[in-house]
C-alpha positions as CSV (number, residue, x, y, z in Angstrom):
1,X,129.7,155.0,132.9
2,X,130.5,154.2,136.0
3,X,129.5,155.7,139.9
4,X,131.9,154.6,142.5
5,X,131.6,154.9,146.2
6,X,134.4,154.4,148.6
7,X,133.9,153.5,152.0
8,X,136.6,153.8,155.1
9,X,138.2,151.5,156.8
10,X,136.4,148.7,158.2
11,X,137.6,146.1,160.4
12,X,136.7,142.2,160.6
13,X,134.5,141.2,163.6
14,X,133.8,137.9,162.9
15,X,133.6,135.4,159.8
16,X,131.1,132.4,159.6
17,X,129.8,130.0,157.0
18,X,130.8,132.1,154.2
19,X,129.4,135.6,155.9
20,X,131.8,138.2,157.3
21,X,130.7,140.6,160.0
22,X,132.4,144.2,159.7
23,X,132.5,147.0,162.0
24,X,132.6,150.6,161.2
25,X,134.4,153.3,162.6
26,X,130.9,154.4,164.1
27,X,130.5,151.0,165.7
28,X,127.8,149.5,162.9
29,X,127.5,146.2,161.8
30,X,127.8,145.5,158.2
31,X,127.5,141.7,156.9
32,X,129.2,141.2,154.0
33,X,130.0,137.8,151.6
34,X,133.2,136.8,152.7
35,X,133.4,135.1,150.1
36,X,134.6,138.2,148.1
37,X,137.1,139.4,150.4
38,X,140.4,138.7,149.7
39,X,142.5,135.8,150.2
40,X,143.9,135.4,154.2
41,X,141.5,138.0,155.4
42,X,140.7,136.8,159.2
43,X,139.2,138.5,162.3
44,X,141.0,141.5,162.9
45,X,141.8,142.3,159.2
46,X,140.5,145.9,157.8
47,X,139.6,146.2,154.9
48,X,138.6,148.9,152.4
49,X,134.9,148.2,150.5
50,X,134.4,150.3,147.1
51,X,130.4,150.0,145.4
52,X,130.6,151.3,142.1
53,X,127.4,151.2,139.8
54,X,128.0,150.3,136.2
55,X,124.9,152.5,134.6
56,X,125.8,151.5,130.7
57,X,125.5,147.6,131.4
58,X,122.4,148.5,133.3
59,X,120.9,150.6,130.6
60,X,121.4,147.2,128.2
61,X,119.9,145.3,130.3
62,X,117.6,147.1,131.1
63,X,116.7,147.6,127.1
64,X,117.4,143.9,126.6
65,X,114.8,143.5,129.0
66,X,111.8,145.4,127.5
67,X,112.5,143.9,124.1
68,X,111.8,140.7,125.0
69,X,108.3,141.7,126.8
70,X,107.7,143.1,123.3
71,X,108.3,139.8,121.9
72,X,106.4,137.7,124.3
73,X,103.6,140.5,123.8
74,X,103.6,139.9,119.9
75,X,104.0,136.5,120.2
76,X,100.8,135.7,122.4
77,X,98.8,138.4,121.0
78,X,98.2,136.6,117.5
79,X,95.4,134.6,117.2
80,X,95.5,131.8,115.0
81,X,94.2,131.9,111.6
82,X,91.2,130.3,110.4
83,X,91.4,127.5,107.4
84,X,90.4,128.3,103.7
85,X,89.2,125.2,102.3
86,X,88.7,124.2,98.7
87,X,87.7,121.0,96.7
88,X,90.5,118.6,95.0
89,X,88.9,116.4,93.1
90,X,85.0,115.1,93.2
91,X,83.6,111.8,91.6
92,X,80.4,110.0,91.9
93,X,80.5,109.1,95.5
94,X,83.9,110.9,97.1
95,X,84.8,114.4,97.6
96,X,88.6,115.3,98.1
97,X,89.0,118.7,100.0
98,X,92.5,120.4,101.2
99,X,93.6,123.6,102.5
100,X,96.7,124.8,103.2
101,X,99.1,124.8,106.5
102,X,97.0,125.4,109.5
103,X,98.6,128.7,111.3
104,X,98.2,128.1,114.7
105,X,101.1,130.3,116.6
106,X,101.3,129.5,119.9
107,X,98.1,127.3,120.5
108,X,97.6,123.5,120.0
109,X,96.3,121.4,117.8
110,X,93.6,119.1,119.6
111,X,91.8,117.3,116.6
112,X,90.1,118.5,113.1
113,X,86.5,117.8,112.5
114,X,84.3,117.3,108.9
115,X,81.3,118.1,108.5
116,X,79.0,117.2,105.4
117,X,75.5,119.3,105.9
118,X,76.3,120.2,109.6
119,X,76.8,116.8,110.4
120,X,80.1,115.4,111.8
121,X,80.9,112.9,109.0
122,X,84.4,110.6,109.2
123,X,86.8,110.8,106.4
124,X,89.9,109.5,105.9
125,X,92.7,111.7,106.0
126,X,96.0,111.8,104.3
127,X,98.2,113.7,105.5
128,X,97.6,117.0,107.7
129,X,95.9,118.5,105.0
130,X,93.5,116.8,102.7
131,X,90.5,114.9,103.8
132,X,88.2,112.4,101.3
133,X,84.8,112.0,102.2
134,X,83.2,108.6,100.8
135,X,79.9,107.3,100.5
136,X,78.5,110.5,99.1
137,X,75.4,110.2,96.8
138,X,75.4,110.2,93.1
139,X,74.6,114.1,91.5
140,X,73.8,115.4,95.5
141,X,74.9,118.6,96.8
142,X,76.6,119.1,99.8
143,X,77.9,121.7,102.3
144,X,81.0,121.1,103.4
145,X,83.1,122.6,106.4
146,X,86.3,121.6,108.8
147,X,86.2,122.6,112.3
148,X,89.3,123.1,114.0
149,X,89.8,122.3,117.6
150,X,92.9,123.9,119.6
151,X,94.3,124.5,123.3
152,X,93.2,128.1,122.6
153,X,89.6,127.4,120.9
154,X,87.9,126.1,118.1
155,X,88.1,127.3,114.7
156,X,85.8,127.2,111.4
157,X,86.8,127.1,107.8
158,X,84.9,128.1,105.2
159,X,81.6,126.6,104.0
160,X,81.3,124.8,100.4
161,X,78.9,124.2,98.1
162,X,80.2,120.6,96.0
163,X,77.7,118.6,93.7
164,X,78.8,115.0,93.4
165,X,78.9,113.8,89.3
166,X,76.3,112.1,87.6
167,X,77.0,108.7,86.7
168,X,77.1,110.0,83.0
169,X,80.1,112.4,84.0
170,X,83.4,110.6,83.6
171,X,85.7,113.6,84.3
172,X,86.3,112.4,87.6
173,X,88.2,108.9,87.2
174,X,91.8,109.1,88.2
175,X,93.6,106.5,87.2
176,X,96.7,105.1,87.6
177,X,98.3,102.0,86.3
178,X,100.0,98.6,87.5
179,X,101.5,96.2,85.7
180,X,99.8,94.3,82.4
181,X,100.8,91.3,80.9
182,X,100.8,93.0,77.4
183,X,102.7,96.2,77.3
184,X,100.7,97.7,74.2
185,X,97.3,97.7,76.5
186,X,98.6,100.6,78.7
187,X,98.8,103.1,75.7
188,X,95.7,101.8,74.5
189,X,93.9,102.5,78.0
190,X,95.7,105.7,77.8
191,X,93.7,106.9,74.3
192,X,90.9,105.6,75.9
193,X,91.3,108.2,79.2
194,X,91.9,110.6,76.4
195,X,88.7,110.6,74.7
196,X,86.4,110.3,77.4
197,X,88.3,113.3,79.2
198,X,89.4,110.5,82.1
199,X,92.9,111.8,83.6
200,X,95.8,109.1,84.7
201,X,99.1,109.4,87.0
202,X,102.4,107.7,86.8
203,X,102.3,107.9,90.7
204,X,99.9,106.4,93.0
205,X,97.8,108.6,95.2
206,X,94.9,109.3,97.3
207,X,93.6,111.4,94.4
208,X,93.4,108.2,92.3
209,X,89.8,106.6,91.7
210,X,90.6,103.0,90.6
211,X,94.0,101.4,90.1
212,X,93.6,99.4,86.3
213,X,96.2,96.4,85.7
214,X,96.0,92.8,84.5
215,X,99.0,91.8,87.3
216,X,98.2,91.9,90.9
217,X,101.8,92.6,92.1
218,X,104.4,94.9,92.4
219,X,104.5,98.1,95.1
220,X,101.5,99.8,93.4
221,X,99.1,97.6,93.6
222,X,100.0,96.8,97.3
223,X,99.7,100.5,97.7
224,X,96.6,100.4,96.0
225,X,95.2,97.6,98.9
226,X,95.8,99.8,101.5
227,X,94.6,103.2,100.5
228,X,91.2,100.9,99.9
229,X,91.2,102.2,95.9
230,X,89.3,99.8,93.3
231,X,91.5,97.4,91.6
232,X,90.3,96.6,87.4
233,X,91.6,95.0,84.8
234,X,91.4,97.4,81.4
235,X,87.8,96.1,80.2
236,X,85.9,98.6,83.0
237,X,87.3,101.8,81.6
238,X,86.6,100.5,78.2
239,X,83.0,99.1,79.0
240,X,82.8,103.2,80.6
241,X,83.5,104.7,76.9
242,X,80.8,102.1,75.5
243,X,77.7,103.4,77.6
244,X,79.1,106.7,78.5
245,X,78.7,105.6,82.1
246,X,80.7,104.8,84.8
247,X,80.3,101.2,85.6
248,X,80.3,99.5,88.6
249,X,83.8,97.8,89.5
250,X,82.4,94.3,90.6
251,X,82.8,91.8,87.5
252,X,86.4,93.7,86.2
253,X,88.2,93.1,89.9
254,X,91.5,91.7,89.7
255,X,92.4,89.7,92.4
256,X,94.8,86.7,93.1
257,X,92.4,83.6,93.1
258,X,93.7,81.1,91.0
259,X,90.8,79.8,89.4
260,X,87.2,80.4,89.9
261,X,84.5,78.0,88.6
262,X,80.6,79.0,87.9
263,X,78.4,76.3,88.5
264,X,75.0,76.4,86.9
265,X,71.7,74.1,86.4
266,X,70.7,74.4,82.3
267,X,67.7,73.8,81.0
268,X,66.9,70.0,80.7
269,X,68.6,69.1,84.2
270,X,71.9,69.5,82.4
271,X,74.8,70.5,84.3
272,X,77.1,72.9,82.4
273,X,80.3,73.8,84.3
274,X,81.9,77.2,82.8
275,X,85.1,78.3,83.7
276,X,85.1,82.5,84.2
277,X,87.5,84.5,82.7
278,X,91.1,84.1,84.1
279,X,93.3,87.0,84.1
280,X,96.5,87.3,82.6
281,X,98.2,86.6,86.2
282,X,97.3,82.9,86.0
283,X,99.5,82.5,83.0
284,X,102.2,84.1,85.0
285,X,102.1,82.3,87.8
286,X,100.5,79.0,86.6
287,X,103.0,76.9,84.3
288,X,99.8,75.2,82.6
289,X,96.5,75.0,84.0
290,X,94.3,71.6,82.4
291,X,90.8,71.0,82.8
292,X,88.6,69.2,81.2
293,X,85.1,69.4,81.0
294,X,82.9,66.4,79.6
295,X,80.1,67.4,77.4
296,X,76.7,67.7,78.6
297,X,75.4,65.2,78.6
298,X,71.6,64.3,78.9
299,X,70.1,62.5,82.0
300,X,68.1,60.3,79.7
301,X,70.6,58.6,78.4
302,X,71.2,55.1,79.9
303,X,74.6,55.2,80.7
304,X,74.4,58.5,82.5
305,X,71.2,57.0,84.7
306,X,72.5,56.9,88.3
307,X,73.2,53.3,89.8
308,X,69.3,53.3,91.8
309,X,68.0,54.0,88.2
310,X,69.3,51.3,86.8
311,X,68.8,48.8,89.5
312,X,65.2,50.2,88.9
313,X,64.9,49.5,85.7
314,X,66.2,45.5,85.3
């Protein structure tokens, strides 16, 4: 729909940088965009100016116009959601919580906080959603919370109650395996997991407790390094079933020294050099490894005085 408006003749006073002064037939000045007069109009020219208003295209804008304040209003008025937390795996001294997407709308994300029994404690984080808390005490409760800090506030999940295991409690090993020198031991470790209700992934994550293998190589085990997860040969989850107890990892770490050599006094001042166990990587990577070890033998004897002693003794 359309309102038009006609106006008489009007003559060209004057144009200058782009504006055009028109007179009226009842002497009024009118400045005008020459710019929008038509080609070889010059001082002197009359010309005829027609307004029309286009009410449907101002209707639609109009309209297009409230429907995005309605937006902006729907958009800003959200506020954004507080997190649901809940527990994803617990052992003797770690406790894995996650919680799903934060929904933030419009606001920013400034940092996420942990606490362990109010207390700001540091966890390591994996990814933007899961958290592991270490160094936890064996069979303790805790309350645990996230705090969420944004451009628009902070926020605060929920509040949960988790009890570390005892040391008895061997639901809580993870484990995932590497690579063994004998093929056979994997399936045996497996039966093992099996009847002490241990679990095991093919895959390597953050959820695993100890990585087991008898090989320190491949892309699991450096994976392994640098999420800081115990490396053990097969004998600690075995040595676990035995007392019904998780061990400690210490004595069944596989690493890649190539040899290591115990050194202790005996009884009688004999010296007694034993060799510790070697794992299976030395064979791998060691074509033959040779050492010999001379009896024991006794600082008595005359041939094993030193060369003082016997200077002593002629």
């Amino acid at each position: 729909m359309h309102c038009q408006l006609c106006s008489p003749h009007m003559q060209v006073g004057k144009l200058d940088a782009g504006m055009a002064i028109l007179l009226s037939p009842d002497h009024h000045l009118i400045e005008f965009p020459a710019t929008i007069l038509p080609d070889g109009v010059s001082t002197g020219s009359i010309v005829n100016v027609s307004i029309s208003r286009d009410i449907d295209k101002e209707t639609r804008m109009r309209r297009e116009f409230l429907d995005l304040q309605e937006d902006i209003y729907h958009a800003f008025r959200r506020k954004p959601e507080s997190p649901t937390i809940k527990v994803k795996w617990v052992t003797q001294t770690s406790i894995t919580i996650t919680w799903d997407p934060l929904v933030l709308f419009n606001v920013e994300l400034r940092g996420i906080d942990v606490y362990r029994n109010n207390i700001r404690s540091p966890g390591h984080f994996y990814g933007p959603t899961t958290v592991k808390l270490s160094g936890c005490e064996v069979n303790t409760e805790y309350e645990i919370f996230i705090g969420v800090r944004t451009s628009g506030g902070s926020l605060t999940s929920n509040k949960l109650t988790v009890r570390t295991h005892t040391l008895d409690n061997l639901t809580g090993i993870r484990i995932a395996f590497g690579e063994f020198g004998i093929p056979d031991e994997v399936q045996q470790l497996k039966e093992v997991c099996r009847r002490n209700e241990c679990t095991w992934t093919d895959d390597l994550t953050v959820e695993n407790t100890h990585f087991v293998c008898t090989l320190p190589r491949g892309e699991k085990y450096q994976r392994a390094l640098e999420l800081n997860i115990p490396i053990v040969n097969g004998d600690w989850i075995r040595q676990c079933e035995a007392t019904r107890k998780i061990q400690p990892v210490g004595i069944y770490h596989v690493v890649s020294a190539p040899l290591l050599l115990v050194v202790a006094v005996g009884g009688a001042g004999c010296l007694t050099v034993r060799c510790a166990r070697l794992s299976l990587y030395l064979a791998y990577r060691l074509e033959s490894v040779s050492l010999s070890l001379s009896p024991s033998t006794s600082l008595d004897r005359p041939d094993a005085r030193s060369p003082l002693t016997r200077r002593r003794g002629k």
